[in-house]
N, C-alpha and C positions, 0 to 999 in steps of 0.2 A: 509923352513928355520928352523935350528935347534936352540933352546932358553937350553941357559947352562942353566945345571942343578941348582949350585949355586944362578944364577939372580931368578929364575922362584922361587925357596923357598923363595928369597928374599922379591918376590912380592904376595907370598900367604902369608908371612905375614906379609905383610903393608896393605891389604885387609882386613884380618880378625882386625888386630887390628884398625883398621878403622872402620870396622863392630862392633866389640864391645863396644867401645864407645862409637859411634853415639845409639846402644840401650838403654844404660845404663846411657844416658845423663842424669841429674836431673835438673829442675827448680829450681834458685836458692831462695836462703829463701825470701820470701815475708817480703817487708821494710814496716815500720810501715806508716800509712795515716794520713794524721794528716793536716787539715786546721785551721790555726793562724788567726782566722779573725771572725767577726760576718755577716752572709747572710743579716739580717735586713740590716746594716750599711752600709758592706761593700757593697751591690747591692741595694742603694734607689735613682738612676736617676729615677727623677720624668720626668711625662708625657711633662714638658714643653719643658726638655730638647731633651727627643728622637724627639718630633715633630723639633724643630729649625732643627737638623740632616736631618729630613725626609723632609721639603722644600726643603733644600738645594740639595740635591744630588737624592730624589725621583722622581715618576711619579705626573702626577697630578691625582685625586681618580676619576674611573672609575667607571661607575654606573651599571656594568653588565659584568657577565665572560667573554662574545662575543665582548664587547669595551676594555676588557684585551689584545686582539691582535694586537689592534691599542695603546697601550699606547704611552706616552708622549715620553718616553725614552725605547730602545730596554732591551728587558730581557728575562732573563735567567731562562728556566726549573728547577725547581728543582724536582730530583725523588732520591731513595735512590744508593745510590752507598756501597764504600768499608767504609765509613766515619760515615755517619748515616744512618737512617730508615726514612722516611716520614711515619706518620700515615695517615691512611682513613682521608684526610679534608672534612670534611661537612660544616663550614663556615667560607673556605677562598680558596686559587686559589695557585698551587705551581710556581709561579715563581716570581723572585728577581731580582731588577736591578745589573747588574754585580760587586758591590762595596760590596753589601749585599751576594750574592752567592758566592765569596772570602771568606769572614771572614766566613760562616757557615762550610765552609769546611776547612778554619785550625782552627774553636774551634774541630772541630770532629778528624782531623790529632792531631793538640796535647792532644788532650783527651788519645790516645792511646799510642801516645809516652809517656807520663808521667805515660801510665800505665805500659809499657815496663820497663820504667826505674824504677820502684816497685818490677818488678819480678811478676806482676799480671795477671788474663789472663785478654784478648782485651775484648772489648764493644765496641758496637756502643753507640751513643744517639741517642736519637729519636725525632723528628720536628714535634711539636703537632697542630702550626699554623701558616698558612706564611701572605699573603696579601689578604687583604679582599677588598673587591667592595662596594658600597655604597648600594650594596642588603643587601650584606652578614650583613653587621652593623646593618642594619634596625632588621634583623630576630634575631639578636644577642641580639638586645634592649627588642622587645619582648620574650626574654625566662631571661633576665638580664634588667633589667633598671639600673644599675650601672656599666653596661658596660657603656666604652666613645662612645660619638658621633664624635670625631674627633680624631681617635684612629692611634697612626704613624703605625698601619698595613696597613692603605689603600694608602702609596705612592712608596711600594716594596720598602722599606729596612727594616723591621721588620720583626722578626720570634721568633716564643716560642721553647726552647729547656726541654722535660721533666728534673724534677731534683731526680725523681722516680721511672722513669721506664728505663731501657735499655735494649739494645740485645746485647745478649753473642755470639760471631764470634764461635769459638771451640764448640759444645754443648760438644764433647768427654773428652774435658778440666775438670778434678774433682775439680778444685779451681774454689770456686764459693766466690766473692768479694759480701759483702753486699750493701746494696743501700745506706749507711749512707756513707760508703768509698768511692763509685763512686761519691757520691754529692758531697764529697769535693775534690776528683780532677778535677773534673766539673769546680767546684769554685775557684780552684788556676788556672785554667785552662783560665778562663774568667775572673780573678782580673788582671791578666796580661797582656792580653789585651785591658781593661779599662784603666791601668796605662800608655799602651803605648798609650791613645788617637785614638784606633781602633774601639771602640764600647760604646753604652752607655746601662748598664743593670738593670733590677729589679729584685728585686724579690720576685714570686709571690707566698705568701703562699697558698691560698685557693686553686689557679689554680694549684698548683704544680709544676712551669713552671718558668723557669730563662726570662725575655720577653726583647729581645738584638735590640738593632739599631745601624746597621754600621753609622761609622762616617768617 
């Protein structure tokens, strides 16, 4: 089958110019980051409140990893996906009753769409503790005595999101977003959904660590 002459230049170049712009594409200007708010203020749900949360909708606190698969209520793994990271837990266990494992993964989805919408490159965040066993608290006690004895991590809906550290998806990406800017789309990121009544959050200086209970 003969292809006219005319068409065939036609489409060498719609191809090339196609080709050139898709190389020559540019990231557009990085919008300014800026959180309107104070972290003290705006994240001080105290402990009474996340517990009320965690009766209500948790497990009952399990005294051992191995009694973690009998829980009260069925849950949900949590391991890292496209969203966030889970770090190495040494004291607590990754899964979440399925109200909890919802909201961690769209704080992580709008984490990035707000990053999208910056012009910044993606990050993950990273989940530094989930639910603890009535072991895990005890071992906790002894390396902290002002950790809680009745802490809402032990009924799987609680989990610490770093506000410090993240992972950068692209490493090939030369726009590297500082950690002060990722804290605060973190921040406007989880103000929004406290205000819609999805989560109750703190936050914790010393740990470095935003400490969220779905609600």
């Amino acid at each position: 089958m003969k292809i006219n002459n005319k068409l065939l230049l036609l489409l060498l170049t719609i191809s090339f110019t196609t080709i050139f712009y898709s190389c020559n594409e540019k990231r557009g200007e990085l919008k300014r980051i800026w959180f309107k708010g104070s972290y003290n203020r705006d994240f001080n749900d105290l402990n009474d409140l996340h517990l009320s949360s965690a009766l209500k909708i948790g497990i009952e606190p399990v005294s051992s990893r191995e009694e973690a698969e009998h829980a009260s209520r069925k849950m949900e793994e949590i391991t890292t996906n496209d969203y966030y990271e889970v770090e190495e837990l040494t004291h607590s266990i990754p899964f979440l009753v399925p109200e909890a494992a919802e909201l961690l993964e769209e704080i992580g989805r709008n984490f990035q769409d707000s990053l999208t919408n910056h012009n910044a490159s993606i990050y993950k965040i990273k989940v530094t503790s989930i639910t603890r066993t009535v072991d895990d608290i005890k071992k906790l006690r002894k390396r902290n005595l002002n950790s809680s004895l009745n802490s809402a991590h032990q009924y799987g809906t609680t989990f610490d999101v770093s506000w410090n550290r993240f992972v950068k998806i692209e490493e090939t990406d030369t726009l590297s977003i500082p950690k002060e800017d990722l804290k605060m789309v973190l921040a406007m990121v989880l103000r929004d959904l406290q205000k819609a009544d999805r989560c109750y959050v703190k936050h914790e200086r010393k740990q470095g660590c935003f400490h969220i209970t779905a609600r």
